[in-house]
C-alpha positions in Angstrom: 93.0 89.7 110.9 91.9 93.2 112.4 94.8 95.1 113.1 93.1 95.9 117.0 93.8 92.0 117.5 97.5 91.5 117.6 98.3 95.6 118.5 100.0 94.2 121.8 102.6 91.3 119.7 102.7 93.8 117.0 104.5 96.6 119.3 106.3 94.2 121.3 107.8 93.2 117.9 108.4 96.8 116.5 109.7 97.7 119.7 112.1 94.5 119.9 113.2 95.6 116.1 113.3 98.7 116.1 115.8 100.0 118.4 115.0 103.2 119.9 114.6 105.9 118.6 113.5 104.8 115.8 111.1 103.0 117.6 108.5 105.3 119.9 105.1 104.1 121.4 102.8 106.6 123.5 99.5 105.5 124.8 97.3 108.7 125.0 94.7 109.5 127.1 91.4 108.3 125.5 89.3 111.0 123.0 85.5 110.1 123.9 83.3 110.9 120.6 81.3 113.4 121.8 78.8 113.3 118.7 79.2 116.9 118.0 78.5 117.6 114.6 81.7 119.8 114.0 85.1 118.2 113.3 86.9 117.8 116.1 91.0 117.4 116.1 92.3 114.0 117.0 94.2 115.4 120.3 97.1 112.6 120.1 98.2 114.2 116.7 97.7 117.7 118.3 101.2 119.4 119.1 103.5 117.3 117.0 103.7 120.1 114.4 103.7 118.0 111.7 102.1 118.2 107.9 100.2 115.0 107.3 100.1 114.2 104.1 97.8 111.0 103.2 95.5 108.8 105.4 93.6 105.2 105.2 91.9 103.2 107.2 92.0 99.0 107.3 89.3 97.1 109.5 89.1 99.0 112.8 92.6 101.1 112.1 93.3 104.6 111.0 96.7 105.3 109.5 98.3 108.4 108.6 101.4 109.1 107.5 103.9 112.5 108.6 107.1 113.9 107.8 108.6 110.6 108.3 106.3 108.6 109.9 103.2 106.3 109.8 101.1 107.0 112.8 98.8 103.8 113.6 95.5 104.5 115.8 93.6 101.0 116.6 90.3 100.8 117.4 88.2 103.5 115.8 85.0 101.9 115.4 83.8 102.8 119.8 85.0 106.4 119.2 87.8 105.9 121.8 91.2 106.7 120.1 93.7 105.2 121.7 95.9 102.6 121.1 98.2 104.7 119.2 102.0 104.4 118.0 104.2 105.3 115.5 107.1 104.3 113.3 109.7 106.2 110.8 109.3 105.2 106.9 112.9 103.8 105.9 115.4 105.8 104.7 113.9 109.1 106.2 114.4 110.5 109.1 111.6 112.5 111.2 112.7 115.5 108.8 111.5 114.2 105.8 109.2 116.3 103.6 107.3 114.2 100.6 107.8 115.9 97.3 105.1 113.6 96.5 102.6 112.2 99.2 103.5 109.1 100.5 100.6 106.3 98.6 98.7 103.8 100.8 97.6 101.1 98.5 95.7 98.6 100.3 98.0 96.8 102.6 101.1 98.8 101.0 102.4 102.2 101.6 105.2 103.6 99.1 106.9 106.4 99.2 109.9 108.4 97.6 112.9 108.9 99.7 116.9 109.2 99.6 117.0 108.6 95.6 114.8 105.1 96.6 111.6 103.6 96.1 110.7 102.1 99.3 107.6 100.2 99.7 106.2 99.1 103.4 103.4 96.5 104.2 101.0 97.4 106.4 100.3 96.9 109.3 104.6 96.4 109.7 105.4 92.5 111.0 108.8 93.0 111.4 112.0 95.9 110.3 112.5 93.8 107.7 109.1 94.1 105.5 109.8 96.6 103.2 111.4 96.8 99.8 113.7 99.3 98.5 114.4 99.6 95.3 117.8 101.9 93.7 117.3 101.9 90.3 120.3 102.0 88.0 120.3 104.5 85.7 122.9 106.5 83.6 122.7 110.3 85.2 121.1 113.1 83.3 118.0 115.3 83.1 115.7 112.7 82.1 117.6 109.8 84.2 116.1 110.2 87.5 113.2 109.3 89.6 110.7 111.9 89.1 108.5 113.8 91.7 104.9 115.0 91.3 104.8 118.4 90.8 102.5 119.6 92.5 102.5 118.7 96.9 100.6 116.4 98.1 97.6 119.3 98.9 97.0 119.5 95.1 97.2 116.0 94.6 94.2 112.8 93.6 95.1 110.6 94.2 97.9 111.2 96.3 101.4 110.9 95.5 103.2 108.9 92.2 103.8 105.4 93.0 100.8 103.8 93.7 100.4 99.8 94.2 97.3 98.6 92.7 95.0 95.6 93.3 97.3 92.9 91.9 100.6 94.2 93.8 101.9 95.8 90.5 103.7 99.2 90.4 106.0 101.1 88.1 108.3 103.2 88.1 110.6 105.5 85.2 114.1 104.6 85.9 116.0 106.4 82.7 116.0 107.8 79.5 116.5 110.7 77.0 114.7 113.2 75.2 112.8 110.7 72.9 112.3 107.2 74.8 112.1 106.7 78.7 112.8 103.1 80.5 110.1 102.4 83.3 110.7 99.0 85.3 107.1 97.3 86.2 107.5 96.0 89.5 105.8 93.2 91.0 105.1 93.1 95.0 105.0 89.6 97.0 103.2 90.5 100.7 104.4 87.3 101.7 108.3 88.5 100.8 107.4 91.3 102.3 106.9 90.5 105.5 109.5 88.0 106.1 112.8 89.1 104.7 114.0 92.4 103.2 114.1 92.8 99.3 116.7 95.5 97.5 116.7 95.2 93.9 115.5 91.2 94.4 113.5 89.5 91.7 110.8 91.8 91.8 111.3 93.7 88.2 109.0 91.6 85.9 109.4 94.2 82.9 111.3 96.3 81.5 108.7 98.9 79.7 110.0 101.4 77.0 107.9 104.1 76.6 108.6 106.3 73.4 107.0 109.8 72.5 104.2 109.6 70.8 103.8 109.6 66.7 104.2 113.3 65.7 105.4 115.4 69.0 108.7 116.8 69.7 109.6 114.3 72.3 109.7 114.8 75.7 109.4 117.9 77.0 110.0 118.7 80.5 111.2 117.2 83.7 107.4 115.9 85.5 106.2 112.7 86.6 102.5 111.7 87.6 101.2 108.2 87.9 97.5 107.5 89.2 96.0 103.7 88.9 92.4 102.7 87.9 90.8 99.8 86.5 94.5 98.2 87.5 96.5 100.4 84.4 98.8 103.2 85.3 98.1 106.3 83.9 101.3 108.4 83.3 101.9 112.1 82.8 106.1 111.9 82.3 107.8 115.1 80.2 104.4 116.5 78.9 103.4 112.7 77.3 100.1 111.3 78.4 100.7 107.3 78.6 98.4 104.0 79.7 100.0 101.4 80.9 99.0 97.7 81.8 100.4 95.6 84.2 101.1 92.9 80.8 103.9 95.8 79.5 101.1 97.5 76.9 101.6 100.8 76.2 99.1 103.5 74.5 100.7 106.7 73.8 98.5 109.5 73.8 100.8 112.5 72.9 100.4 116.0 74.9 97.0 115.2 76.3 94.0 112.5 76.4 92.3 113.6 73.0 95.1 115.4 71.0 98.6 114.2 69.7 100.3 116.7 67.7 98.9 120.2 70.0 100.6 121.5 73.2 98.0 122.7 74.8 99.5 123.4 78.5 98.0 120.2 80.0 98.9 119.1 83.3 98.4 115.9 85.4 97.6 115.5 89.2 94.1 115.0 89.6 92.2 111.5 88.4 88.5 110.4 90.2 85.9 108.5 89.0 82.4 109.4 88.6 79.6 106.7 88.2 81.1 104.3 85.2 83.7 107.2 84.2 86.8 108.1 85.0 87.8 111.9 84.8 91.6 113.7 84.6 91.2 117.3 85.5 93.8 119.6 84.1 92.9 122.5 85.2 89.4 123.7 84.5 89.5 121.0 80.9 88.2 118.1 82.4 88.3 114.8 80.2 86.2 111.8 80.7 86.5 108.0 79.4 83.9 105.3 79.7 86.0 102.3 78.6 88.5 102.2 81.0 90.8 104.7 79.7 91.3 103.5 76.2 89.7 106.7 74.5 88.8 110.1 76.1 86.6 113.1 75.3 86.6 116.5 75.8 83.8 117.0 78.9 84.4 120.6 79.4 86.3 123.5 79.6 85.4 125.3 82.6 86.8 129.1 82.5 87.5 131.4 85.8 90.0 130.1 88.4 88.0 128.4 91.2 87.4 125.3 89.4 90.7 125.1 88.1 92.3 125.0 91.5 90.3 122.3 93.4 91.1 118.9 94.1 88.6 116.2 93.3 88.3 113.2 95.7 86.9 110.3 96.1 85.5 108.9 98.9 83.8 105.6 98.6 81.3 106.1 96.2 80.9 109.8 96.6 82.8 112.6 95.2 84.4 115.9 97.1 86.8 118.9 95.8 88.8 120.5 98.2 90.5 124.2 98.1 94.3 123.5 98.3 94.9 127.0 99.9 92.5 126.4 102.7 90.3 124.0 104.6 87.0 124.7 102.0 85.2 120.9 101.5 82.6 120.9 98.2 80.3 118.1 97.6 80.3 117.3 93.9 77.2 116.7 91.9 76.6 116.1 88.1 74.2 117.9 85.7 74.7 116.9 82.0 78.8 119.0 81.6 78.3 120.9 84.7 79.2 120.5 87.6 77.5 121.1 90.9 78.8 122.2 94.0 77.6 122.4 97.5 80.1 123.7 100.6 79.6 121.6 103.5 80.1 122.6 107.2 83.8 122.1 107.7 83.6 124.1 111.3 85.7 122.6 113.7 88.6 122.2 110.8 91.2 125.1 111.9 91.3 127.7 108.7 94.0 127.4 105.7 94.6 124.0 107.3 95.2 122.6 103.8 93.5 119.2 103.4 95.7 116.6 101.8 93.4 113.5 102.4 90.0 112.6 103.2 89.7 108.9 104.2 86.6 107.1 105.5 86.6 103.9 108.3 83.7 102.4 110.9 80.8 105.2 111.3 83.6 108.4 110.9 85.2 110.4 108.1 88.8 111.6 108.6 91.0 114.5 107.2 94.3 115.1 107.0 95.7 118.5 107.2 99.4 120.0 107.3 98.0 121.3 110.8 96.5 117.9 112.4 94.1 114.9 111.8 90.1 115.0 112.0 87.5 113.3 112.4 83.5 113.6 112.2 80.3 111.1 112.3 79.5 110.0 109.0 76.1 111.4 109.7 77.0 115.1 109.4 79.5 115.1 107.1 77.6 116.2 104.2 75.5 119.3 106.4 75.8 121.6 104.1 77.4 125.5 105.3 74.4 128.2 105.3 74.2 130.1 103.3 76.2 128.4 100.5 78.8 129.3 99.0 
C-alpha cells in the first residue's frame, strides 16, 4: 500500500496516540520542482537546525530521520513536497544525537538509544509498533551495547544494527576479554504493528562469538555490523566475524585475510561492486566474490584522500563522499584502481557533511547535518569542470 494512500488515517492515528508533544504535524507550503539542475534544499527541513543522519525512500515517500525524529514527506513522485509530518523515535527525546546513525532497513528503522535497542516499523500504525529490547548483561568493559565509532558522516552503510531481508538482526549483549555473547533477533512486522514487544519472544539465538585461533583476544571497545547477502558482518574489539542468520560463525581474526597480524584495521565502510563485495579500511580495500566466505587483498591505496571517503551505494551505482564537506565522487573501476569523477554538487551548502544519499521516483536525495536535498535523476551525475 503506498504510504500517499492512507497519509490522512495514518496522522489521525499518530495524532490520536501520540499525545502532544510528542506528536507534531505541519503542512508546508508546496516546493514546485523547478527542474534546475543544481540541488536545491527541501525548504520544510530548512530552519529546524537539525543534523540528519540517514534517509530512504518507500513507494512515493521520503523518510529521514533527525536528532530524535523521523520526518515523513508523502508524495515525491509530482515534485510537490508536501504532505509532511513528523514523530520522535522512542526513548529519545528531540535532543538525541546518534552515536551511530539510526538504520532504515526496509520497512524497519532501528536505532540505539537510552541503553536500548529500539526497532520501529515503518510507515508507524500505531504508538505501540516498535520493539525495545534491554539486554541483560553483567556490567563491565566488554558488557555493553557498543557504538560505531566513527558518526554517522563516516559511515556505509549507516549505523550498527541493521535489519536485513528476512527480519533478522543481532546484537552483542555481553562478554569478556576472550568470548562475547551476541543475541540474534528475529522481527515479526505483524507484532509489530499491533502490540508492543520488550524482551518478548523475539531472541531466536544465543550466538557465542570467541576470538579467533591464535590472537590475543579482544582488543578494544568497537562495534560495527553491516549486512549483505543476508549475513552480518561484524567488526567487535578488533575481531573480524561473519555471521548467518542460522547461528554460524567464521572467525576471521584482526582482519579479512590475516589471523595472527594486527595490522590497524578498521571497520565502517562495506559496498558492493558488480558480483563483489568490498570493506574499505582505510585506503586497504578487501574484496570477496563468494559472498563473504574468503577475501583478498585488492589494494593498498597510499596518500590520505582515499582513505577518508565514504563509499556508497546507490542502486546499482557507486559514490564516495568527503566526510569533512559536501564533495560527491562517482566511482569507476579499472583492473585495482579506482576511478573518480567529482560531480556538480552546487546548490549543496559547503562542509555540509553528507551522511546519506538515498534515491525514490525521478529524484536523488541527500542528507546533511545542515538540511535535506534533492536533484532530478537526470543531472545528478554532471560532472564539476574542471575535475577535480
Amino acid at each position: 500500500m503506498k504510504l500517499l494512500h492512507f497519509i490522512p488515517a495514518v496522522v489521525v492515528a499518530i495524532c490520536i496516540f501520540f499525545v502532544s508533544p510528542s506528536c507534531k504535524k505541519t503542512i508546508p507550503n508546496a516546493v514546485k520542482d523547478t527542474t534546475k539542475p543544481a540541488w536545491q534544499m527541501i525548504a520544510p527541513f530548512n530552519g529546524y537546525g537539525a543534523n540528519f543522519y540517514s534517509s530512504t525512500c518507500i513507494n512515493d515517500s521520503l523518510l529521514v530521520v533527525a536528532n530524535g525524529n523521523v520526518y515523513i514527506m508523502a508524495n515525491i513522485n509530482g515534485g510537490n513536497f508536501n504532505n509532511f509530518f513528523s514523530y520522535f523515535l522512542a526513548n529519545t527525546d528531540v535532543n538525541y544525537q546518534a552515536y551511530a546513525s539510526p538504520v532504515f532497513s526496509g520497512s524497519f528503522c532501528s536505532f540505539f538509544s537510552n541503553n536500548t535497542l529500539n526497532v520501529m516499523h515503518i510507515p508507524i500504525y500505531n504508538q505501540l509498533s516498535t520493539y525495545t529490547y534491554i539486554p541483560q548483561f553483567t556490567p563491565g568493559i566488554f558488557s555493553c551495547f557498543q557504538q560505531s565509532t566513527s558518526p554517522p558522516n563516516n559511515c556505509f552503510p549507516a549505523g550498527a544494527y541493521p535489519v536485513n531481508s528476512g527480519h533478522f538482526m543481532i546484537t552483542p549483549v555481553e562478554g569478556n576479554s576472550q568470548t562475547v555473547r551476541f543475541d540474534l533477533i528475529r522481527l515479526d512486522s505483524a507484532q509489530l504493528s499491533s502490540q508492543l514487544l520488550i524482551n518478548g519472544n523475539v531472541v531466536v539465538k544465543r550466538i557465542n562469538l570467541n576470538a579467533a585461533p591464535g590472537t590475543i583476544g579482544f582488543a578494544e571497545n568497537s562495534y560495527y555490523c553491516a549486512s549483505f547477502f543476508h549475513k552480518f558482518f561484524v567488526n567487535y574489539g578488533g575481531q573480524f566475524f561473519r555471521i548467518d542468520t542460522l547461528g554460524n560463525v567464521k572467525a576471521f581474526g584482526y582482519n579479512p585475510i590475516s589471523t595472527n597480524v594486527s595490522i590497524n584495521f578498521s571497520l565502517h565502510n562495506m559496498f558492493l561492486y558488480g558480483n563483489a563485495l568490498f570493506i574499505k579500511s582505510g585506503g586497504v580495500f578487501y574484496y570477496s566474490t563468494d559472498e563473504g566466505e574468503n577475501w583478498q587483498l585488492f589494494n593498498s591505496f597510499s596518500g590520505i584522500n582515499i582513505a577518508i571517503l565514504i563509499f556508497r551505494n546507490v542502486g546499482d551505482k557507486l559514490y564516495a563522499t568527503n566526510p569533512g564537506g559536501n564533495q560527491i565522487w562517482r566511482v569507476g573501476f579499472n583492473g585495482r584502481n579506482l576511478n573518480f569523477s567529482e560531480i556538480n554538487n552546487d546548490g549543496v551548502l559547503d562542509y555540509s557533511m553528507i551522511t546519506s544519499i538515498t534515491k525514490g521516483s525521478r529524484y536523488y536525495f541527500v542528507t546533511t547535518y545542515n538540511g535535506v536535498y534533492y536533484r532530478d535523476s537526470s543531472y545528478v551525475d554532471q560532472l564539476k569542470s574542471p575535475i577535480r
